[in-house]
mmCIF file of the N, C-alpha and C atoms, coordinates in Angstrom:
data_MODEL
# 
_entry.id   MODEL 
# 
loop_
_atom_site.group_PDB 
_atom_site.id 
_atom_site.type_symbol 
_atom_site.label_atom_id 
_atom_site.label_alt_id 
_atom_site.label_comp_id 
_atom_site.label_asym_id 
_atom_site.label_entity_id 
_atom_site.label_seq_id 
_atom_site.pdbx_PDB_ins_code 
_atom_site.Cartn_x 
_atom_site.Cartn_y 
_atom_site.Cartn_z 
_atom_site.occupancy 
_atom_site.B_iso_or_equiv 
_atom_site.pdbx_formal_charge 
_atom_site.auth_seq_id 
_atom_site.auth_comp_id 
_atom_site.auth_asym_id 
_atom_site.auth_atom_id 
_atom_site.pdbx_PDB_model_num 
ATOM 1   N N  . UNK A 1 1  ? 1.225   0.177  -5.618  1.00 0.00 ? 1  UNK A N  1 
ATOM 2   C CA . UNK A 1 1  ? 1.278   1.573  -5.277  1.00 0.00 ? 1  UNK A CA 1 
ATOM 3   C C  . UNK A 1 1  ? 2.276   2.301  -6.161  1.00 0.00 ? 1  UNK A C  1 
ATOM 4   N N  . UNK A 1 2  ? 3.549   1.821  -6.162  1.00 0.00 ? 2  UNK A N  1 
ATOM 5   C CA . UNK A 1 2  ? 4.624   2.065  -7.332  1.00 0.00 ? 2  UNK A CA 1 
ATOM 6   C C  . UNK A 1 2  ? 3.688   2.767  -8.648  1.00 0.00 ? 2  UNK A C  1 
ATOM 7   N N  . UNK A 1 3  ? 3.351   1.892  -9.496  1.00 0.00 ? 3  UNK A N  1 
ATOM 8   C CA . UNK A 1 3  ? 2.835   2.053  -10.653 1.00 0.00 ? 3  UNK A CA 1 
ATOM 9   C C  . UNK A 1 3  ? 1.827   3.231  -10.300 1.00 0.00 ? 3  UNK A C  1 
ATOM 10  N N  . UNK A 1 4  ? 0.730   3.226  -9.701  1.00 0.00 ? 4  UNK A N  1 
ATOM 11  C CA . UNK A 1 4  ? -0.181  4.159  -9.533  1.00 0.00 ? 4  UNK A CA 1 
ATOM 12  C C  . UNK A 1 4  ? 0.391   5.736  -8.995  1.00 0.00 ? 4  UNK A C  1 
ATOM 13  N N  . UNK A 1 5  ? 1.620   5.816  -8.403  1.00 0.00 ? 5  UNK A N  1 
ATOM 14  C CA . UNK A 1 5  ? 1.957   6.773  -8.112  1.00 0.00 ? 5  UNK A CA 1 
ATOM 15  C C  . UNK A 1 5  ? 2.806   7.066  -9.569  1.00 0.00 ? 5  UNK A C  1 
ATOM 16  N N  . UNK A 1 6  ? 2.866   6.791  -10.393 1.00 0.00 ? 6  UNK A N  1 
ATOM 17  C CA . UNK A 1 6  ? 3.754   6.596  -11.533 1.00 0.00 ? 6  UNK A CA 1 
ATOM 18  C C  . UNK A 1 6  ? 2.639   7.396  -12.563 1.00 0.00 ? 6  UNK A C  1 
ATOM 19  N N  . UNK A 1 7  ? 1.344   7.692  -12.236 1.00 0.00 ? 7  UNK A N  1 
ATOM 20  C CA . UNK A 1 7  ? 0.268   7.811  -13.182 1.00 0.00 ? 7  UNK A CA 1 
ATOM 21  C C  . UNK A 1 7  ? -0.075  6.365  -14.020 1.00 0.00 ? 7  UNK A C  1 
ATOM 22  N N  . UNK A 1 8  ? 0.124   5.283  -13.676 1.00 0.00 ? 8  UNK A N  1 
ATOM 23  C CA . UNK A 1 8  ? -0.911  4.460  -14.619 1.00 0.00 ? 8  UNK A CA 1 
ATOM 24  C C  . UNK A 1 8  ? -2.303  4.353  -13.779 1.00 0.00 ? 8  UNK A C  1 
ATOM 25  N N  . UNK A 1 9  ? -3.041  4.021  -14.594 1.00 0.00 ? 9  UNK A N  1 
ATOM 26  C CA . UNK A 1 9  ? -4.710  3.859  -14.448 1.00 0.00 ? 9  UNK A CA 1 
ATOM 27  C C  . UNK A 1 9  ? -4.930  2.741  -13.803 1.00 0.00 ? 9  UNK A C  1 
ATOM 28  N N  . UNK A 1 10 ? -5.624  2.416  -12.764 1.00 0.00 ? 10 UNK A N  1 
ATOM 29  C CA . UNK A 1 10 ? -5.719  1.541  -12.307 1.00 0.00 ? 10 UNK A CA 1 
ATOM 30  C C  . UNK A 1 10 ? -6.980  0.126  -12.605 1.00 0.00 ? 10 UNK A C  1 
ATOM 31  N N  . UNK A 1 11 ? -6.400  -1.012 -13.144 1.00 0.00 ? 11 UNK A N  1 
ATOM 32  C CA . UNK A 1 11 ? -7.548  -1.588 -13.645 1.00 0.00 ? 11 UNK A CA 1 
ATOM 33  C C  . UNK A 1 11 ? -8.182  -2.573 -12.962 1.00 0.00 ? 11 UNK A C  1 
ATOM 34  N N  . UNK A 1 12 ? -9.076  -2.981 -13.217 1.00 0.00 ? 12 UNK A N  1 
ATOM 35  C CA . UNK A 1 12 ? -10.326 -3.825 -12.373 1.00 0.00 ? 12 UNK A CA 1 
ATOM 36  C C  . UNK A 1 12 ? -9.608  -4.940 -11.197 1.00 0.00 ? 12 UNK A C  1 
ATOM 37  N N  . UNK A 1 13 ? -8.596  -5.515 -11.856 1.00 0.00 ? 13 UNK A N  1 
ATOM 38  C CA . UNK A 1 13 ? -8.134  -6.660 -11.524 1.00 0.00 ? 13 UNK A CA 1 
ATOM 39  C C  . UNK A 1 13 ? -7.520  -6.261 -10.008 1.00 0.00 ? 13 UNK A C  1 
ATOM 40  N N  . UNK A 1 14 ? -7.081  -5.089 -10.208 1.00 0.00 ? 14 UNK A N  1 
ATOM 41  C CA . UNK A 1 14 ? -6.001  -4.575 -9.009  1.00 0.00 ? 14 UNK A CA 1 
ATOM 42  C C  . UNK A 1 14 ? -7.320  -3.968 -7.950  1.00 0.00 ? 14 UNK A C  1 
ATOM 43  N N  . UNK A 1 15 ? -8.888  -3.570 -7.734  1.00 0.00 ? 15 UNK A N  1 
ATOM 44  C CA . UNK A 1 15 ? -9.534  -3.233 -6.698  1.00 0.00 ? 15 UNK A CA 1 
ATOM 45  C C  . UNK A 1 15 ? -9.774  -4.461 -5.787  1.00 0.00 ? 15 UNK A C  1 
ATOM 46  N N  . UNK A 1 16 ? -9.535  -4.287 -4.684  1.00 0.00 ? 16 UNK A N  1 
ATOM 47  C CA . UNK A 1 16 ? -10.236 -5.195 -3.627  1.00 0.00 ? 16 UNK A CA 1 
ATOM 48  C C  . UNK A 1 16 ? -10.817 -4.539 -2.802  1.00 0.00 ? 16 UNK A C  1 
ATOM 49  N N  . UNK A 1 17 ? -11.533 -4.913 -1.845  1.00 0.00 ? 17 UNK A N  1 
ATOM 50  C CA . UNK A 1 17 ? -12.243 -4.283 -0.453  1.00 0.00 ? 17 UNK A CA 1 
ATOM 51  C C  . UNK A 1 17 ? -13.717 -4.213 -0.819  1.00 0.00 ? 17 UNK A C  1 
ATOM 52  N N  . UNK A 1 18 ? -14.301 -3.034 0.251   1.00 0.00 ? 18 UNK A N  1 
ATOM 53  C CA . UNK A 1 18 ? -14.965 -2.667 -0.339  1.00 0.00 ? 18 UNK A CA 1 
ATOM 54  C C  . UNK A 1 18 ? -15.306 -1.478 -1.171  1.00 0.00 ? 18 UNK A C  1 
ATOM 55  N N  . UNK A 1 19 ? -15.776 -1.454 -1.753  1.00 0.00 ? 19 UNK A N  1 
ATOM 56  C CA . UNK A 1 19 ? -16.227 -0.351 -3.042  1.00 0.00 ? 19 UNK A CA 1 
ATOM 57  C C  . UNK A 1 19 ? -17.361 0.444  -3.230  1.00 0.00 ? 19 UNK A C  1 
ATOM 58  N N  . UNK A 1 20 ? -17.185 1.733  -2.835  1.00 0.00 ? 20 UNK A N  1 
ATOM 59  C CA . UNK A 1 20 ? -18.361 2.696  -2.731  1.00 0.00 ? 20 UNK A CA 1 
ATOM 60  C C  . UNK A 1 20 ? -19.508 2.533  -4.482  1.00 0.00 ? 20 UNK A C  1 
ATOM 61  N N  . UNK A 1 21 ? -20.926 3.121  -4.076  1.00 0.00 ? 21 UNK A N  1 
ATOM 62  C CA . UNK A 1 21 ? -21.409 2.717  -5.197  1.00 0.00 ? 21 UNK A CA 1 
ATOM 63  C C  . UNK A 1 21 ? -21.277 4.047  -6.323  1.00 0.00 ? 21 UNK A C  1 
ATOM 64  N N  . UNK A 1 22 ? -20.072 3.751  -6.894  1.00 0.00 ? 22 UNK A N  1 
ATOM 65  C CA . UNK A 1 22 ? -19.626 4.935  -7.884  1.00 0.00 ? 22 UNK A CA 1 
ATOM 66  C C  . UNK A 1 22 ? -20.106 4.812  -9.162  1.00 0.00 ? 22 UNK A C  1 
ATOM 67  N N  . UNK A 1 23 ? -20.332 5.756  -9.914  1.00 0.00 ? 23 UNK A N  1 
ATOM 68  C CA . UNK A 1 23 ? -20.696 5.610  -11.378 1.00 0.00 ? 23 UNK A CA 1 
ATOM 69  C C  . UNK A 1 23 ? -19.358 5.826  -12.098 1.00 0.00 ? 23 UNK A C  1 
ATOM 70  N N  . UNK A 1 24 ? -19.898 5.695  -13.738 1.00 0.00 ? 24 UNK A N  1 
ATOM 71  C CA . UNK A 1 24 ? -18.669 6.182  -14.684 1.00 0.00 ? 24 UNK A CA 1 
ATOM 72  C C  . UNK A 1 24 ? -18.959 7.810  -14.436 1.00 0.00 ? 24 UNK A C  1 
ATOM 73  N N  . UNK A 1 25 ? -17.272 8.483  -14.528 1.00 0.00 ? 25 UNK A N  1 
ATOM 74  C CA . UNK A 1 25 ? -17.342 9.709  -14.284 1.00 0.00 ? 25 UNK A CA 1 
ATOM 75  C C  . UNK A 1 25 ? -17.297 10.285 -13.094 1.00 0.00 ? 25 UNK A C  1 
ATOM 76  N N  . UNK A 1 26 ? -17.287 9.499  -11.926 1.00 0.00 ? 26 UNK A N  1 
ATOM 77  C CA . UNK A 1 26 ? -17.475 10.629 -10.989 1.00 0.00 ? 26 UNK A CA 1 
ATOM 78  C C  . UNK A 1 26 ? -15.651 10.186 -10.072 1.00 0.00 ? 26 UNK A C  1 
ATOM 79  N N  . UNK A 1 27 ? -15.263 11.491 -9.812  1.00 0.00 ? 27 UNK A N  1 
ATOM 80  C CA . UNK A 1 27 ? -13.923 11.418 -8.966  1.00 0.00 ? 27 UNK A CA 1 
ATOM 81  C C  . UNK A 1 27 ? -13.815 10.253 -7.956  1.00 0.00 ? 27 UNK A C  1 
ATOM 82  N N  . UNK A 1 28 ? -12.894 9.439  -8.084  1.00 0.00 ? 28 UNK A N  1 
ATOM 83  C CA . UNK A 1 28 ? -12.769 8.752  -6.942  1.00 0.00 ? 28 UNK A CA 1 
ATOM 84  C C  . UNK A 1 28 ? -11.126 8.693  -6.269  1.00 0.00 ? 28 UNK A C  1 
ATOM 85  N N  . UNK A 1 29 ? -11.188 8.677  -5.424  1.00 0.00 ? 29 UNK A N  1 
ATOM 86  C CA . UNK A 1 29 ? -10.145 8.378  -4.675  1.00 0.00 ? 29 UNK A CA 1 
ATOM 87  C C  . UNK A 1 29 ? -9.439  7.087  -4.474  1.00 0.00 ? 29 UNK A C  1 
ATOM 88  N N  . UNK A 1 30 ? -7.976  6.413  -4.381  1.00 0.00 ? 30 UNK A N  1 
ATOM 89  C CA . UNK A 1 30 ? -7.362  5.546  -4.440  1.00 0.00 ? 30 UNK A CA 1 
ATOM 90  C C  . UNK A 1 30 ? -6.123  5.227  -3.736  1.00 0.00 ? 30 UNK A C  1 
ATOM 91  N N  . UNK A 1 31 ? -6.611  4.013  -2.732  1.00 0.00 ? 31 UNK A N  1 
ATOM 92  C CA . UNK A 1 31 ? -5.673  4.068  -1.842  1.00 0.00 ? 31 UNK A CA 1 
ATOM 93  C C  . UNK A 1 31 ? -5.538  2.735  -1.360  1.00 0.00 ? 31 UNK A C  1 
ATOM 94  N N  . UNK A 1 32 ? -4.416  2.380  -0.374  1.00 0.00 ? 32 UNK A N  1 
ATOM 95  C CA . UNK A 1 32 ? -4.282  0.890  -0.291  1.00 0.00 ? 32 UNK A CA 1 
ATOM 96  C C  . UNK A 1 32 ? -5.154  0.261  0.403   1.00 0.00 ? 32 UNK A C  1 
ATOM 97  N N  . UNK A 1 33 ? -5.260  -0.640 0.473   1.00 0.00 ? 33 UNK A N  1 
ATOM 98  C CA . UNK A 1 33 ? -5.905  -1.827 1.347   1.00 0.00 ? 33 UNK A CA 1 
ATOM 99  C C  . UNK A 1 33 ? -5.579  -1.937 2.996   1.00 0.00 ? 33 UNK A C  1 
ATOM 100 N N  . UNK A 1 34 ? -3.970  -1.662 2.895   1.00 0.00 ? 34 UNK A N  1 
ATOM 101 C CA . UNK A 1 34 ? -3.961  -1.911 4.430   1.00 0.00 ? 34 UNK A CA 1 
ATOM 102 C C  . UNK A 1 34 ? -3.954  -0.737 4.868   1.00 0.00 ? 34 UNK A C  1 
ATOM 103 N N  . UNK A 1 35 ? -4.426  0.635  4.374   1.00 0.00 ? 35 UNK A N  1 
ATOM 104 C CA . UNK A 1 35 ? -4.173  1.994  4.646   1.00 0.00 ? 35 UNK A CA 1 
ATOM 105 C C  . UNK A 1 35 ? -4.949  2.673  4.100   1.00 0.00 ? 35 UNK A C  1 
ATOM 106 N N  . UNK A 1 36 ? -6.392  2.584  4.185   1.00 0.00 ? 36 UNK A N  1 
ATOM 107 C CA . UNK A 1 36 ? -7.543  3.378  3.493   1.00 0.00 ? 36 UNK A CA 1 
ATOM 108 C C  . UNK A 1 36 ? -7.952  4.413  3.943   1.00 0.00 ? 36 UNK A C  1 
ATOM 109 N N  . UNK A 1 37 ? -7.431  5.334  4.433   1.00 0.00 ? 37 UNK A N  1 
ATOM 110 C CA . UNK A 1 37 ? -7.772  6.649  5.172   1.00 0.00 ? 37 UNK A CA 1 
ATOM 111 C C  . UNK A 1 37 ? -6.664  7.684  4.290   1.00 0.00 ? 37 UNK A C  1 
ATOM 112 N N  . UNK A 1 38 ? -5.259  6.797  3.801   1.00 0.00 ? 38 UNK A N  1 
ATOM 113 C CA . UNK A 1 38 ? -4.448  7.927  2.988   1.00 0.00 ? 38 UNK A CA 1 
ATOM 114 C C  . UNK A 1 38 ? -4.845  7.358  1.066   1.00 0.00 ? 38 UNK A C  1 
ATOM 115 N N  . UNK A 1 39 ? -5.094  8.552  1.313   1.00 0.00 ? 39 UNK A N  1 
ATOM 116 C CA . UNK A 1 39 ? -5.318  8.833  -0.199  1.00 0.00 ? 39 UNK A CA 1 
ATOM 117 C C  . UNK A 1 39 ? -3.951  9.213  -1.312  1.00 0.00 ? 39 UNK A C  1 
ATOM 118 N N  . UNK A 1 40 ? -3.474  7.831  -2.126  1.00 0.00 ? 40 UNK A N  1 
ATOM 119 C CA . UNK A 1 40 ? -2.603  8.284  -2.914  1.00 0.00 ? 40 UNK A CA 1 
ATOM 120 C C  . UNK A 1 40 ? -3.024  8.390  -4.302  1.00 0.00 ? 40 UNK A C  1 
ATOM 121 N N  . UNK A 1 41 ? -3.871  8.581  -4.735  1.00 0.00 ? 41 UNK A N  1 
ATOM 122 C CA . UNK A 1 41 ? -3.932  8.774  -6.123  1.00 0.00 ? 41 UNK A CA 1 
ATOM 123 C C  . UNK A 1 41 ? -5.787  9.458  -6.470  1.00 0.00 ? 41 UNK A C  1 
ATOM 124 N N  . UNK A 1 42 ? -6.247  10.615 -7.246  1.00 0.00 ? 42 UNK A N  1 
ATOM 125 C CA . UNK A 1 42 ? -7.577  11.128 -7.492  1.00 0.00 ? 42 UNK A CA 1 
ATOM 126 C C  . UNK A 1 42 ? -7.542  9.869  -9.125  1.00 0.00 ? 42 UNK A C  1 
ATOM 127 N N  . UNK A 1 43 ? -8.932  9.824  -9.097  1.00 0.00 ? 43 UNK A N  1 
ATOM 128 C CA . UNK A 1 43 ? -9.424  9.317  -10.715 1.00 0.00 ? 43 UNK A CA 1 
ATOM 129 C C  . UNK A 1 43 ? -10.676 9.803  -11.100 1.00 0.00 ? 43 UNK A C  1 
ATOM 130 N N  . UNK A 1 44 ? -10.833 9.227  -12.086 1.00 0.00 ? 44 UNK A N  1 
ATOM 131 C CA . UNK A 1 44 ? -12.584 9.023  -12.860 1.00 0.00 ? 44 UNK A CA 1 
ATOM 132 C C  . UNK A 1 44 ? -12.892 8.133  -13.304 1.00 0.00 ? 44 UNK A C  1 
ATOM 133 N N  . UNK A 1 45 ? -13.915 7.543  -12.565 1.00 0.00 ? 45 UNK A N  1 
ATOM 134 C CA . UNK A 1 45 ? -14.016 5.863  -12.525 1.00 0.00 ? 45 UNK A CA 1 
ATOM 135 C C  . UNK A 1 45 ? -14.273 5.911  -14.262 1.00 0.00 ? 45 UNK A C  1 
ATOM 136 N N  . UNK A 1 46 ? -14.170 4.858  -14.568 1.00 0.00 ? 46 UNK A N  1 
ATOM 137 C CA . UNK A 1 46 ? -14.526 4.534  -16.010 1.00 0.00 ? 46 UNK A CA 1 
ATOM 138 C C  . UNK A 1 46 ? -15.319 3.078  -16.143 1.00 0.00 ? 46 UNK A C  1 
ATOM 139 N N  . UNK A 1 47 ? -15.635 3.028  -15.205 1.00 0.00 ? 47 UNK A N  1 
ATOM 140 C CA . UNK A 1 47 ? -17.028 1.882  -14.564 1.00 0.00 ? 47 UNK A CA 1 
ATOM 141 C C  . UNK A 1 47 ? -17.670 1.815  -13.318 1.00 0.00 ? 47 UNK A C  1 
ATOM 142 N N  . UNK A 1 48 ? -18.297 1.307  -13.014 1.00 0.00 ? 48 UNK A N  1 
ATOM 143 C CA . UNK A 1 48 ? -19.427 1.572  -12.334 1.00 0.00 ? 48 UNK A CA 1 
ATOM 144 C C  . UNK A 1 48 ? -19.024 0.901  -10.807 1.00 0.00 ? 48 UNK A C  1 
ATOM 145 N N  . UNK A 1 49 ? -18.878 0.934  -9.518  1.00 0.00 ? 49 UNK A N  1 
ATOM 146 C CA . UNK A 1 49 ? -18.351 0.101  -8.444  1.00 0.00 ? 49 UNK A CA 1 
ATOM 147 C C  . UNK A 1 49 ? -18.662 -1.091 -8.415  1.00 0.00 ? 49 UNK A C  1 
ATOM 148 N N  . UNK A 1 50 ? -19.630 -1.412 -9.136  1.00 0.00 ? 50 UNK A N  1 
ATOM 149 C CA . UNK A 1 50 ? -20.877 -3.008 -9.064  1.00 0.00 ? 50 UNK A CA 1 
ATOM 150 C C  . UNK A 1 50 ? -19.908 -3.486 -10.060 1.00 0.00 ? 50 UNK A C  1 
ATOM 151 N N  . UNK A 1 51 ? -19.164 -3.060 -11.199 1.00 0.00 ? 51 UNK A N  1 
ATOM 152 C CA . UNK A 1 51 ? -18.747 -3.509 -12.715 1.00 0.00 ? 51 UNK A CA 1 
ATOM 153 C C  . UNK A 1 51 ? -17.063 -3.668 -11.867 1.00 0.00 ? 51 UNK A C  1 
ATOM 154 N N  . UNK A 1 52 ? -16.605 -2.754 -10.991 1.00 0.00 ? 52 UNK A N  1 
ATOM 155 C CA . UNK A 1 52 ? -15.221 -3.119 -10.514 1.00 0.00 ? 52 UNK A CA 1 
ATOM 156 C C  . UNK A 1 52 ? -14.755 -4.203 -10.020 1.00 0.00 ? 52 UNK A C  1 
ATOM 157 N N  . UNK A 1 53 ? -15.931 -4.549 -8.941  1.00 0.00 ? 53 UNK A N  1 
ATOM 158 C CA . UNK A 1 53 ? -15.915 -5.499 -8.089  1.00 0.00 ? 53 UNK A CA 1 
ATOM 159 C C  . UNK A 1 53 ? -16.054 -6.884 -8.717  1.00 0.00 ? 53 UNK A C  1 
ATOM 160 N N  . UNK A 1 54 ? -17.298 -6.815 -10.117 1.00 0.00 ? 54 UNK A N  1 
ATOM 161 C CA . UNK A 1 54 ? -16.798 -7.908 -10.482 1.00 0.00 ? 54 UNK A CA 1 
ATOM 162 C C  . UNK A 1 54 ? -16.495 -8.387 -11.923 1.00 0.00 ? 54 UNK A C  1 
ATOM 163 N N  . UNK A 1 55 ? -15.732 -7.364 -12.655 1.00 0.00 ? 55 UNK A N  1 
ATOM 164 C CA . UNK A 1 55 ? -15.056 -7.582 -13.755 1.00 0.00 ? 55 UNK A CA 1 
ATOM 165 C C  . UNK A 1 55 ? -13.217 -7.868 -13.762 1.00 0.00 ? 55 UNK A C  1 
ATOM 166 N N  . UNK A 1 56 ? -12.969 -8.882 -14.209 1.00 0.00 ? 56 UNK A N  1 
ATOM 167 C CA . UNK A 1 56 ? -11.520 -9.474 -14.276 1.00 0.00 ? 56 UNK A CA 1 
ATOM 168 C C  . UNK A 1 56 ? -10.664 -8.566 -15.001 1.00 0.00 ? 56 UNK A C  1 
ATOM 169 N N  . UNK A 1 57 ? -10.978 -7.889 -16.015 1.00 0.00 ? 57 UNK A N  1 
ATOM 170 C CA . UNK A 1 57 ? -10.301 -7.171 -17.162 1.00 0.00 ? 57 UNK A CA 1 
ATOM 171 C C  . UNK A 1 57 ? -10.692 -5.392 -17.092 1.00 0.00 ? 57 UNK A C  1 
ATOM 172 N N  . UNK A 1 58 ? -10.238 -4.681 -17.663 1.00 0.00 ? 58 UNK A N  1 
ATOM 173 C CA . UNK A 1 58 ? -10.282 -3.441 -18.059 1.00 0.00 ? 58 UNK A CA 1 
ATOM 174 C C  . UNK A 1 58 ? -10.005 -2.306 -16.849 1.00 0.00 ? 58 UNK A C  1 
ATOM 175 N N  . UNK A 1 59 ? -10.226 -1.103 -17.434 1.00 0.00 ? 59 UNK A N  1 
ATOM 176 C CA . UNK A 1 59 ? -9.403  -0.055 -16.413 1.00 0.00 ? 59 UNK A CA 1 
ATOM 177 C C  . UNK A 1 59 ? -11.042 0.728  -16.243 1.00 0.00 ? 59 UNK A C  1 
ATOM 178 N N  . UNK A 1 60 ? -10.588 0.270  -14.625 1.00 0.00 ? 60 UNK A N  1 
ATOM 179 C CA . UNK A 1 60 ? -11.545 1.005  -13.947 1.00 0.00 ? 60 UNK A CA 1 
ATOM 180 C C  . UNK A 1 60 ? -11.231 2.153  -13.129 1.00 0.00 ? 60 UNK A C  1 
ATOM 181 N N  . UNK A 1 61 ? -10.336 2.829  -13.447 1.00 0.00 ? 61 UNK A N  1 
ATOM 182 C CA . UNK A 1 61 ? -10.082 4.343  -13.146 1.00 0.00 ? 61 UNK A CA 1 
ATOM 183 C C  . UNK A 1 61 ? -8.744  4.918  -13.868 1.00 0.00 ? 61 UNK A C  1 
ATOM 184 N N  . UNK A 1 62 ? -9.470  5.947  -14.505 1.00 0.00 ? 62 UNK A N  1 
ATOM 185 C CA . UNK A 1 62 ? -8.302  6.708  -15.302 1.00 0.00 ? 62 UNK A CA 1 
ATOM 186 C C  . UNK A 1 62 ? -7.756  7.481  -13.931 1.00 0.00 ? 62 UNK A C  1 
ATOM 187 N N  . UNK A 1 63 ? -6.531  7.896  -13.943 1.00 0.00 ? 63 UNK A N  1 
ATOM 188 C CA . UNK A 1 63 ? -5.340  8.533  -12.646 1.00 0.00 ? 63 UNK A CA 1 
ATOM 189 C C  . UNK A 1 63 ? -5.382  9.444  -13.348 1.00 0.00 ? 63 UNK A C  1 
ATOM 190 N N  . UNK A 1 64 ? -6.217  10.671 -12.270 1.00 0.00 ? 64 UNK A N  1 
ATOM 191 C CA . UNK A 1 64 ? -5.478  12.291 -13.285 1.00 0.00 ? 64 UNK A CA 1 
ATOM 192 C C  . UNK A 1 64 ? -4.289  13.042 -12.129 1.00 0.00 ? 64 UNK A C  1 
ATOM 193 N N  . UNK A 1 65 ? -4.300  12.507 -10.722 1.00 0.00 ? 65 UNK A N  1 
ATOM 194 C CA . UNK A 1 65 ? -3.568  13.251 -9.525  1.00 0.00 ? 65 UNK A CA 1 
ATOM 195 C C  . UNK A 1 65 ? -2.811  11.987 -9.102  1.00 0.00 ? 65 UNK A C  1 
ATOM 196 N N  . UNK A 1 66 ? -1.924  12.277 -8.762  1.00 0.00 ? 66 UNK A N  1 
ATOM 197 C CA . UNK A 1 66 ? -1.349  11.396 -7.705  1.00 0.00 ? 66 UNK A CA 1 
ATOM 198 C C  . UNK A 1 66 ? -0.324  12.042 -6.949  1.00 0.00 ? 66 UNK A C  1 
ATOM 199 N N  . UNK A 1 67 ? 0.283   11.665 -5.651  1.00 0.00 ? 67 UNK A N  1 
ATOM 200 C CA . UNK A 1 67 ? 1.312   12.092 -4.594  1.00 0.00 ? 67 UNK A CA 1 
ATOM 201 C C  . UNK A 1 67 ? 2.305   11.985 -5.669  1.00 0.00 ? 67 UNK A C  1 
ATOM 202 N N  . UNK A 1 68 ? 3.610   13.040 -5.268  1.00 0.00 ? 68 UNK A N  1 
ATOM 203 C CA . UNK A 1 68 ? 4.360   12.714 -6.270  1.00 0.00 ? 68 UNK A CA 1 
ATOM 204 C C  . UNK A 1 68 ? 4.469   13.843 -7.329  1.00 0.00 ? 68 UNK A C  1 
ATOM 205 N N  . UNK A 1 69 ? 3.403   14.072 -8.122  1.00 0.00 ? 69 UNK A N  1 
ATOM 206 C CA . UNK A 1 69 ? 3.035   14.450 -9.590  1.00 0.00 ? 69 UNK A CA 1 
ATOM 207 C C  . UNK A 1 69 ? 3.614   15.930 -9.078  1.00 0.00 ? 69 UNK A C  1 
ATOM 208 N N  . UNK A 1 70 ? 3.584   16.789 -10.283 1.00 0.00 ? 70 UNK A N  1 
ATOM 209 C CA . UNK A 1 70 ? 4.003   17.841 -10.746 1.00 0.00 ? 70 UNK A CA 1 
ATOM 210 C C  . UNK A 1 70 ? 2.969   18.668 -9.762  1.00 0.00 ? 70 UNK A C  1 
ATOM 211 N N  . UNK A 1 71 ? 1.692   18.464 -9.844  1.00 0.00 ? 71 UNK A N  1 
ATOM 212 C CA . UNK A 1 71 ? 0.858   19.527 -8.730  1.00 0.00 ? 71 UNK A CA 1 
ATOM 213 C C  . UNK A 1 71 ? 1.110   19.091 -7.363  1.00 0.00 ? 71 UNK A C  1 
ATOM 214 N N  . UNK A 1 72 ? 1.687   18.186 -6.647  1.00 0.00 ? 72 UNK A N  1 
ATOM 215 C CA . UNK A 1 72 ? 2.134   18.178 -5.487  1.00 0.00 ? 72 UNK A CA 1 
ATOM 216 C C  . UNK A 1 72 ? 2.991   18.523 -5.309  1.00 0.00 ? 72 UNK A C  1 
ATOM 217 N N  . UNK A 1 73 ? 4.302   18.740 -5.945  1.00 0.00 ? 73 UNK A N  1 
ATOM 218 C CA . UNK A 1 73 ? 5.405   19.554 -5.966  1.00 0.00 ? 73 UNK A CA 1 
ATOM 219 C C  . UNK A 1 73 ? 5.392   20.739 -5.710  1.00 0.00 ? 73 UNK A C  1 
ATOM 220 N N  . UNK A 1 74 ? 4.299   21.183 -6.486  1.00 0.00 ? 74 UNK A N  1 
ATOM 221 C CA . UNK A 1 74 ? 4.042   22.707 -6.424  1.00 0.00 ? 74 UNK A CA 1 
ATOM 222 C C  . UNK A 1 74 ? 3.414   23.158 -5.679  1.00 0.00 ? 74 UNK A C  1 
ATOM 223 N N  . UNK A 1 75 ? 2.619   22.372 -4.913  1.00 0.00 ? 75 UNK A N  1 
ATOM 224 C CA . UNK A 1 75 ? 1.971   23.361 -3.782  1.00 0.00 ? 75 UNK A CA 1 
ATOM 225 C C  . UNK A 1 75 ? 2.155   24.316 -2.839  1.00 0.00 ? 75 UNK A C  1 
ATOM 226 N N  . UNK A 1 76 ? 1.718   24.807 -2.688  1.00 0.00 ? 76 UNK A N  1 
ATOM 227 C CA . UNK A 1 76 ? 2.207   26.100 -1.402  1.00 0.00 ? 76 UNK A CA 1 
ATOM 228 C C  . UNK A 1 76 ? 1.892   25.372 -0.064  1.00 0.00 ? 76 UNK A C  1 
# 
C-alpha cells in the first residue's frame, strides 16, 4: 500500500483476489485485499484482467490518482 500510495504502478505480481474482466485502457480502481470496498489508488490497466491474474512479470496498472497526491489535498 506504501509504494502505491507513493504513485508507483502496480505490477502483475502484486494482484490477488478476484479480478473484474478489464481491458487495456479502461480506469480501474485499487485497493487492498483485506479491505476492498476502500479505494486507494485510480489506474489504467495496461493488461487485460485474464493477463493479470495470470502473468508473473510486468505492470498491470499505470497509478494516475492516489489518496495522498496533490489532488486530494486540494479538494474542497
Amino acid at each position: 500500500m506504501q509504494k502505491i500510495c507513493g504513485a508507483a504502478d502496480l505490477r502483475a505480481p502484486g494482484i490477488i483476489g478476484d479480478i473484474p474482466p478489464v481491458q487495456p485502457g479502461d480506469i480501474v480502481g485499487i485497493s487492498l485485499s483485506r479491505n476492498p470496498r476502500l479505494v486507494l489508488a485510480l489506474g489504467v490497466a495496461q493488461m487485460s484482467g485474464e493477463a493479470m491474474g495470470r502473468e508473473r512479470k510486468g505492470k498491470a496498472v499505470k497509478v494516475i490518482h492516489y489518496v495522498g497526491d496533490t489532488l486530494w489535498e486540494n479538494r474542497s
